[in-house]
N, C-alpha and C positions, 0 to 999 in steps of 0.2 A: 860808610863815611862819605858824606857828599849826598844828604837822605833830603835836602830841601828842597830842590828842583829836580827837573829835566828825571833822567835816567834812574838816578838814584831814589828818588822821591815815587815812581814808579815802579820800580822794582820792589822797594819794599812794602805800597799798596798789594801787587801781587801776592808776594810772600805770606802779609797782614791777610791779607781775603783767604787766602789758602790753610789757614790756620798755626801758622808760623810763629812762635814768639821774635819779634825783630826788635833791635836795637836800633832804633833810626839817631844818627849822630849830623850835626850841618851846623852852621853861624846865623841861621834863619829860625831864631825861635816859636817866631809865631807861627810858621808855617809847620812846624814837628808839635807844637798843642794838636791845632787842627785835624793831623795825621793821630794823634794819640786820643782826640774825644771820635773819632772815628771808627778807632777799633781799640777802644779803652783796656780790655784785657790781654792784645797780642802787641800792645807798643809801649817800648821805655825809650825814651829819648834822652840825649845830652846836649847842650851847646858845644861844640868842639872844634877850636880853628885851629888845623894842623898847622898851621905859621907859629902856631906857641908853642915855644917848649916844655909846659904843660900841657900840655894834649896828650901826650903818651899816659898819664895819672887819671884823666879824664875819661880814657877807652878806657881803663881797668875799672875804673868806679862803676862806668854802666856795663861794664859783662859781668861784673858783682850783682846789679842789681837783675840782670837777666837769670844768674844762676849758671853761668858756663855760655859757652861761643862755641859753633859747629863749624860755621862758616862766617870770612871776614870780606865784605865785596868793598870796596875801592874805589870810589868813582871820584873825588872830590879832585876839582883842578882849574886855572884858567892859561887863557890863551889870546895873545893878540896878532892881528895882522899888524907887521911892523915893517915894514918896507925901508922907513927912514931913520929904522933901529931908534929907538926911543930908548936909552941904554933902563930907565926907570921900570918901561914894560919888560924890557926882556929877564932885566935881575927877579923882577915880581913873578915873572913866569917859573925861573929856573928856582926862586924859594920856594914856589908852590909845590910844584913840578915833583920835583927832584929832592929838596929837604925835607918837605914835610910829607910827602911821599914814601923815603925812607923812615923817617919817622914812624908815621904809624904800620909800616908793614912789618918794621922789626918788633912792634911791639905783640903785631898779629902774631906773628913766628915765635917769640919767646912764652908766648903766653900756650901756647898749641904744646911746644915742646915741655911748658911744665905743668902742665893738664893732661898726659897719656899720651903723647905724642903723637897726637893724630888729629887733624883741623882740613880746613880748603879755606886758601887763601885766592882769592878771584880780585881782578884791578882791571877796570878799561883804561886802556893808554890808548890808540891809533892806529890808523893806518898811516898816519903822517909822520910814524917813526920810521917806514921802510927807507927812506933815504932823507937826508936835508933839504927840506923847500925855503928859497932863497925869501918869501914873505913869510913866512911862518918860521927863522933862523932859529928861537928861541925853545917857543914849542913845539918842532920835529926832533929837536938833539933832547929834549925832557924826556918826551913820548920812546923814544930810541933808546935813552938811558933805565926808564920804566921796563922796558922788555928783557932786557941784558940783565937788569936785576932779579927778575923771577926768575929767568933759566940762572942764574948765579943763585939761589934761594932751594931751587929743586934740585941742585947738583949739592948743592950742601946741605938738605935734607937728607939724601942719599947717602953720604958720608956718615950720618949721623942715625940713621937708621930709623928714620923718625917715617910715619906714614901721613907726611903733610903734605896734601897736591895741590895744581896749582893751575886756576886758567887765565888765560892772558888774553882778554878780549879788546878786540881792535875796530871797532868803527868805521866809518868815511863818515860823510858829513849829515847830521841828525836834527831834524830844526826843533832845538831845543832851545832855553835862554842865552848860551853861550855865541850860538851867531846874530848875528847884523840884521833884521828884521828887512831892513832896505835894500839889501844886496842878493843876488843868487849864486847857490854856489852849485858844484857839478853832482849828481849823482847823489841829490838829495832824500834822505830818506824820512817818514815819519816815523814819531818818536813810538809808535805804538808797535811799529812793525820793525825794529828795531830792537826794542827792550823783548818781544815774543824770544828773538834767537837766543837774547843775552842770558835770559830766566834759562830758557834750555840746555847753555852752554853750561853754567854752574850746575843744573841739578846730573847731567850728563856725567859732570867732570872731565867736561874737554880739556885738552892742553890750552888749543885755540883755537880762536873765533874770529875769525873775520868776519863783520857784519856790511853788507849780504852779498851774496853772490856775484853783483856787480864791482863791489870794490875785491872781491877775491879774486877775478880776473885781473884786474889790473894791477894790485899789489902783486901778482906771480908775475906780468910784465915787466913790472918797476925793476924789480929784483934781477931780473934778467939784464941791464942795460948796466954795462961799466959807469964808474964815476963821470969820468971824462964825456962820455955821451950824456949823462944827466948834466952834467953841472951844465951844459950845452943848450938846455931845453927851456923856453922862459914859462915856466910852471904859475899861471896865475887862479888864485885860489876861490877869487870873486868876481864876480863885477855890478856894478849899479842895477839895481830891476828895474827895468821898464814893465809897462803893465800887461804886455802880452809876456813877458818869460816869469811877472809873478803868475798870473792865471793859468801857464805851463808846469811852475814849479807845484801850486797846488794839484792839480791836475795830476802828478807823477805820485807825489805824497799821499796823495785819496787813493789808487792804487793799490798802493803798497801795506797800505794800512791793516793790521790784525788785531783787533781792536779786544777780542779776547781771551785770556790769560792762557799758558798754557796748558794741557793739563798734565802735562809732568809734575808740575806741583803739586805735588801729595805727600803722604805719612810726614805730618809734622807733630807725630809725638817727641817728647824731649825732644824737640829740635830747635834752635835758635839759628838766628843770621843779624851778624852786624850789618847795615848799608850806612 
């Protein structure tokens, strides 16, 4: 879910090339043709904006048309720097976020449980859930409520005895379409080296993922420092690029970059993935 751009859109090229049947779902139709005359026999697409309360009818039509769902990956979401609380952005955020979020995971969950009881339901929410960031008020308590939700999903899978796992993959900052083109942000990663861990994490069945190693330091920081000391801290999440800290930022991004696929990706007989 969230298969048009950035991550999503990526991850199930991977899946696609690796022989995967994928279900690519996004509000971006022309960009899910494109992805489907690309690899004509491993992609069935749907238009699907979790903000409607049809949406949940919508993921059932196309795991129909897939033949069954293996795995449900989650990526679809937005987010604003809100500084001077814009009440419009932050409500758009916490529909996105958080209803329509729920939304389709319950849908993931109830379909898994009445199909054999056995699925992997995968969702990137953030590192920006580890604590409240005062510019990002809306989108850190989404991201936070996203993670509390899977471990509230596997602890109720549990109860119910059902073998549905569950990875919970967390981010820092990706230059995907979602940020500022004009702005740099900290600990910037490329999208290719990036989606490398993410593919991994799912075919792993990690719990979680923090993407990469540098925001896993500091998210184990964060967590360490009481409220009262963060609320203390002026956490700024951007600032304007000048053109030596874009030519910095590429420069970290080229780097980092994995540009291909992993090769965890294998045996996709009868295998599906939603993205």
């Amino acid at each position: 879910m969230g298969a048009t751009s950035g991550i999503g859109l990526r991850v199930a090229e991977i899946f696609a090339k690796a022989g995967w049947l994928v279900g690519a779902a996004g509000r971006n139709e022309k960009v899910m043709r494109k992805l489907q005359s690309d690899f004509p026999d491993r992609i069935r697409y749907a238009r699907i904006n979790i903000d409607d309360a049809a949406s949940p009818s919508h993921l059932r039509d196309l795991i129909g048309r897939l033949g069954g769902m293996d795995i449900y990956l989650h990526v679809a979401g937005i987010g604003y720097e809100n500084e001077t609380l814009v009440t419009d952005h932050d409500v758009a955020t916490a529909q996105t976020n958080v209803v329509g979020f729920t939304r389709m995971i319950d849908t993931a969950f109830r379909y898994f449980r009445e199909h054999g009881g056995r699925g992997r339901i995968a969702a990137v929410t953030s590192v920006a859930g580890t604590k409240g960031i005062g510019q990002l008020a809306s989108y850190s308590s989404s991201k936070k409520y996203q993670q509390a939700y899977l471990t509230a999903l596997d602890q109720l899978a549990g109860m119910q005895n059902l073998d549905i796992s569950f990875t919970d993959i967390r981010p820092g900052w990706i230059r995907t379409p979602l940020l500022n083109p004009d702005r740099v942000y900290p600990m910037t990663m490329s999208l290719d080296h990036a989606v490398a861990s993410i593919v991994r994490a799912i075919i792993k069945r990690r719990r979680l993922c923090i993407v990469d190693w540098r925001w896993n330091l500091a998210v184990r920081l964060w967590s360490l420092l009481p409220d009262r000391i963060w609320e203390r801290i002026p956490v700024n999440v951007s600032a304007p690029a000048t053109p030596a800290q874009e030519k910095t930022d590429a420069s970290v991004e080229k780097s980092l970059s994995q540009p291909e696929p992993p090769a965890e990706v294998k045996d996709p007989i009868d295998k599906s993935v939603t993205a």
